[in-house]
C-alpha atoms as an extended CHARMM CRD file, in Angstrom:
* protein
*
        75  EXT
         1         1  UNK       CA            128.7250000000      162.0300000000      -36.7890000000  PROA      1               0.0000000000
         2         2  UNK       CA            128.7880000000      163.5650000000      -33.0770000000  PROA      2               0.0000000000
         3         3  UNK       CA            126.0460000000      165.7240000000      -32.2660000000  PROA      3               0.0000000000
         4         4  UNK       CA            125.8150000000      167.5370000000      -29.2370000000  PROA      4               0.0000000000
         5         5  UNK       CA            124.7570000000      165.9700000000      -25.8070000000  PROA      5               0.0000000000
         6         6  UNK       CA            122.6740000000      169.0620000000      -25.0740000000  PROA      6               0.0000000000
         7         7  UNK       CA            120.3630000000      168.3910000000      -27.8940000000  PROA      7               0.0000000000
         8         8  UNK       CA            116.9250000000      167.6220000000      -26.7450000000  PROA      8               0.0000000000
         9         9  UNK       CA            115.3980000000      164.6000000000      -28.3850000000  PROA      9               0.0000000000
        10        10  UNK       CA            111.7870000000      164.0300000000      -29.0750000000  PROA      10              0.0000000000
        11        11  UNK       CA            109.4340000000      161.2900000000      -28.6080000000  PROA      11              0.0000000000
        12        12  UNK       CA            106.8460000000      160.3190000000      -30.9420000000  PROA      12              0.0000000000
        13        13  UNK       CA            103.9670000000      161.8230000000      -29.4910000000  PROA      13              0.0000000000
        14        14  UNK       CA            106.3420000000      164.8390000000      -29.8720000000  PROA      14              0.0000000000
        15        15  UNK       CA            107.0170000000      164.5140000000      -33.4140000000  PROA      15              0.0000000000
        16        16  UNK       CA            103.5180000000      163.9280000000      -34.1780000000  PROA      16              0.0000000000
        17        17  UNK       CA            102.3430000000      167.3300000000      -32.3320000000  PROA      17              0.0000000000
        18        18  UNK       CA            105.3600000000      169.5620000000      -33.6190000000  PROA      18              0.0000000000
        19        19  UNK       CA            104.0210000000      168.0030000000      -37.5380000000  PROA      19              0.0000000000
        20        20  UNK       CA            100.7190000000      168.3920000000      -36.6860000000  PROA      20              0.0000000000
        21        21  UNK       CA            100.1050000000      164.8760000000      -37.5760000000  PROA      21              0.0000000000
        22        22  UNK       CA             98.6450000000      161.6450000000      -35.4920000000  PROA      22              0.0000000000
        23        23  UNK       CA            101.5680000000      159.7840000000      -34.4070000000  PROA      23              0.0000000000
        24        24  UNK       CA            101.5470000000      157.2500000000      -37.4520000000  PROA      24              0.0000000000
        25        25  UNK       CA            103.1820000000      159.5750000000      -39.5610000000  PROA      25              0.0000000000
        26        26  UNK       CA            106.0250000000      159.8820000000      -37.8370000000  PROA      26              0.0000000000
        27        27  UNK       CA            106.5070000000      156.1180000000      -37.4440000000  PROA      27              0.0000000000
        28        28  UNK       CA            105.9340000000      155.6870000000      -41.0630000000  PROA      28              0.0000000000
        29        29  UNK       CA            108.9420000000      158.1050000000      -41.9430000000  PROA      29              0.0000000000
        30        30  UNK       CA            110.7690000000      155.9770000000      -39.1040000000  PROA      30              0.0000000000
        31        31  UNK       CA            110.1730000000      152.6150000000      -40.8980000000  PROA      31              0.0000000000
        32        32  UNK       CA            111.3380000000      154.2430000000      -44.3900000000  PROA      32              0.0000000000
        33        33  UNK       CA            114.3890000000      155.6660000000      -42.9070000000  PROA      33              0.0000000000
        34        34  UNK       CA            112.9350000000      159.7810000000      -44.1270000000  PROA      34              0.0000000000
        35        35  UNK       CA            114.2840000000      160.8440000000      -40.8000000000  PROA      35              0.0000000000
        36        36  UNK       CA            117.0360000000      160.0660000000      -39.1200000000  PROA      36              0.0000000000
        37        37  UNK       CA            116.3740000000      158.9590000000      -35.5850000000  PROA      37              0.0000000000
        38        38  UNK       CA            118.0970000000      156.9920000000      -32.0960000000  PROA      38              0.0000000000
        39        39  UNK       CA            117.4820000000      153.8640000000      -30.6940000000  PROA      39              0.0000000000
        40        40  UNK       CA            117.4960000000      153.9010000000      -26.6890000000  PROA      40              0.0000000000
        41        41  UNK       CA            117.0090000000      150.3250000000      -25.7630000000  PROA      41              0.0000000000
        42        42  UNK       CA            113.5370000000      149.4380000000      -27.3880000000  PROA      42              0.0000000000
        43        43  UNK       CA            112.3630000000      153.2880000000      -27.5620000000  PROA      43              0.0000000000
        44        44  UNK       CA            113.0410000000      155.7700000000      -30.4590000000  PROA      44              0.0000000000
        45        45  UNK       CA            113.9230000000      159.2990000000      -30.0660000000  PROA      45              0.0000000000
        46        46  UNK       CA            114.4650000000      162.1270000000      -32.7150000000  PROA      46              0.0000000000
        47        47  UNK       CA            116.9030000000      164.9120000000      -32.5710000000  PROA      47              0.0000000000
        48        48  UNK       CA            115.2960000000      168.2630000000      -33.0290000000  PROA      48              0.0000000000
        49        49  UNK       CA            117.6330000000      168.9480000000      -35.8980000000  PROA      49              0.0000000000
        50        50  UNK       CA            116.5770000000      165.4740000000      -37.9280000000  PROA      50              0.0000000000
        51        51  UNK       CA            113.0520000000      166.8470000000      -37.4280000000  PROA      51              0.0000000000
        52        52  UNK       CA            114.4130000000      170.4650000000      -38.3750000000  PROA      52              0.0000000000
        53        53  UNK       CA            116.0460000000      169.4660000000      -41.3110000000  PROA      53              0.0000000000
        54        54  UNK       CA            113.1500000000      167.1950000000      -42.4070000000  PROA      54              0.0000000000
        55        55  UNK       CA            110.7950000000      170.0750000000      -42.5580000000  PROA      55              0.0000000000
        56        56  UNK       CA            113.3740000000      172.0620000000      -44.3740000000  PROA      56              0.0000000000
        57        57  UNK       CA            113.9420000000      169.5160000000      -46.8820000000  PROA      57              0.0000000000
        58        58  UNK       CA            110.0940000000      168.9170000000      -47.5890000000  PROA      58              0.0000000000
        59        59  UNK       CA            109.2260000000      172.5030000000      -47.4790000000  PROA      59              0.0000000000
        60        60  UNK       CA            108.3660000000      173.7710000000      -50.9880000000  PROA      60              0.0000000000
        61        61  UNK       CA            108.4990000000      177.7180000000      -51.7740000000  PROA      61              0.0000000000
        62        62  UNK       CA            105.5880000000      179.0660000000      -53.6070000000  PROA      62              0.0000000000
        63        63  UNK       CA            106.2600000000      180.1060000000      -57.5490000000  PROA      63              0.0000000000
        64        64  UNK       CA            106.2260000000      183.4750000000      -57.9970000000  PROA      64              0.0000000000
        65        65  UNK       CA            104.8440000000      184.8130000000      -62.0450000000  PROA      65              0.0000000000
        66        66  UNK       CA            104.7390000000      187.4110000000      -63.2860000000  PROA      66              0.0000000000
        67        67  UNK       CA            101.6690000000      188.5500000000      -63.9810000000  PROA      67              0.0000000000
        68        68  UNK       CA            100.9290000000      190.4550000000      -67.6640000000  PROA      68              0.0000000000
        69        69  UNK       CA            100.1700000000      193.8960000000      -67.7100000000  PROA      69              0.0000000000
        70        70  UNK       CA             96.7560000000      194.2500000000      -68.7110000000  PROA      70              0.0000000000
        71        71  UNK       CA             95.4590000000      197.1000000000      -71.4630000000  PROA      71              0.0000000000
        72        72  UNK       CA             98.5150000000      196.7240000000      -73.9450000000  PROA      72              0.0000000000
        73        73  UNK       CA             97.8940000000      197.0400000000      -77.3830000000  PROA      73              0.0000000000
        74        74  UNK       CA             98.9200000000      194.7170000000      -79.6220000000  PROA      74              0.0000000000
        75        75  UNK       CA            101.0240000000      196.0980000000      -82.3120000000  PROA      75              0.0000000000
């Protein structure tokens, strides 16, 4: 898996501002292994696309109905 070596990666505090989250949350999904992340010595970094792709993959669309005509007659 080579990604590229112009891709910027992220710090916690990062994470947890781009989420909109306090900085747990983005260790949590570290320790559960939800995002894919990289190791530099003893600090962790996470590439914009595993954060990308994490938001895409949690993202839910809304459910469109249809909604019923109202003033029909039953027959």
């Amino acid at each position: 898996m080579n990604r590229p070596t112009t891709e910027r990666l992220l710090t916690i505090p990062e994470v947890a501002e781009r989420l909109g989250t306090a900085e747990r949350f983005p260790r949590r999904l570290i320790a559960e292994g939800r995002v894919t992340y990289i190791k530099v010595g003893r600090h962790v970094r996470i590439p914009e696309s595993a954060l990308a792709d994490f938001i895409e993959a949690n993202t839910i669309q809304p459910v469109r109905r249809r909604r019923a005509r109202y003033g029909r007659v039953a027959a």
